[in-house]
C-alpha positions in Angstrom: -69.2 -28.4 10.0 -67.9 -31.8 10.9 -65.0 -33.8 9.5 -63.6 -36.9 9.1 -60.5 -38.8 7.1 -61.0 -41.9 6.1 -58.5 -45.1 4.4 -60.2 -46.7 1.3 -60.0 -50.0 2.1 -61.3 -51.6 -1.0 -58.5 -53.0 -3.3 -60.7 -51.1 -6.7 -60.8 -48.0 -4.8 -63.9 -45.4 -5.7 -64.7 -46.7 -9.3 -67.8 -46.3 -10.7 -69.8 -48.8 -9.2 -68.9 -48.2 -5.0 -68.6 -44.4 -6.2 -72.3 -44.6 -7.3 -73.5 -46.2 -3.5 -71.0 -43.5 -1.8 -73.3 -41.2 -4.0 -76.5 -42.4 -3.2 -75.5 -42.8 0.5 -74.8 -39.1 0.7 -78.2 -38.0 -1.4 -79.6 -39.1 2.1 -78.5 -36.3 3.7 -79.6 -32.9 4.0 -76.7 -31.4 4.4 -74.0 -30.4 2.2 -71.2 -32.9 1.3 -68.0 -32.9 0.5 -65.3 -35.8 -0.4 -61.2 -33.9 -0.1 -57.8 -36.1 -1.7 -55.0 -34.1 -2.0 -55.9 -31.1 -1.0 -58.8 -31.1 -4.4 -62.6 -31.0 -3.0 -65.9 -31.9 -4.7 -69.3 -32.5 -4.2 -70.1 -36.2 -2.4 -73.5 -36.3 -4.0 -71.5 -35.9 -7.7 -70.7 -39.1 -9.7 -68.3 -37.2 -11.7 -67.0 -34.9 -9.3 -65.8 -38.1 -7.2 -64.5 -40.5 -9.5 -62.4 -37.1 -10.8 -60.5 -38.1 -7.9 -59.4 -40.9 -9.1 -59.2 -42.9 -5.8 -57.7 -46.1 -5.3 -57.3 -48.6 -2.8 -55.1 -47.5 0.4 -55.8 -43.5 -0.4 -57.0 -41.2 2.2 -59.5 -38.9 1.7 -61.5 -36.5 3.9 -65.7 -36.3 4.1 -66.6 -33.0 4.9 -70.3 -32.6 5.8 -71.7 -28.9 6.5 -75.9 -28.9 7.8 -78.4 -30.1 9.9 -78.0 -33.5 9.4 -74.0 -33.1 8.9 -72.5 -35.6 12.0 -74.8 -38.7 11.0 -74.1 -37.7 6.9 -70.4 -38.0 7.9 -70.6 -41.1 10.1 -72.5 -43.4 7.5 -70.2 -42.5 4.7 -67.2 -43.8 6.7 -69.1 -46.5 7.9 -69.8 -47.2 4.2 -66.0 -46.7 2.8 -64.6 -48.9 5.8 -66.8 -51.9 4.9 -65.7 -52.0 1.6 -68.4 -50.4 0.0 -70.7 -53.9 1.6 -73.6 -51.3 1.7 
């Protein structure tokens, strides 16, 4: 299992359309995904699941990543959520 927390640091947050590249980002991976706010977890590779977050600019959140691919799965995704959701 690997972890990381990560800041959202688009102003919109997760709304649908960076939730929907976070999604497709993490239906790369093998592994399974997780995305954690406030102690609530769901699937990363769930469009509903994440935007049942509700996550906004400025909020933390945790990607949890559990497989054979789990370190790079990880990796991207913060990559992804720290530029901003640039692709």
């Amino acid at each position: 299992m690997y972890v990381k927390d990560v800041v959202v640091q688009n102003q919109v947050g997760l709304h649908a359309r960076p939730a929907t590249f976070f999604i497709q980002k993490a239906n790369e991976f093998r592994s399974s995904i997780w995305v954690e706010k406030d102690e609530r977890r769901v699937n990363a590779k769930s469009l509903l699941g994440v935007l049942s977050l509700g996550i906004v600019g400025g909020t933390a959140i945790r990607i949890i990543a559990d497989g054979a691919d789990e370190e790079d799965a990880v990796e991207s995704l913060v990559r992804l959520v720290q530029s901003g959701f640039a692709g």
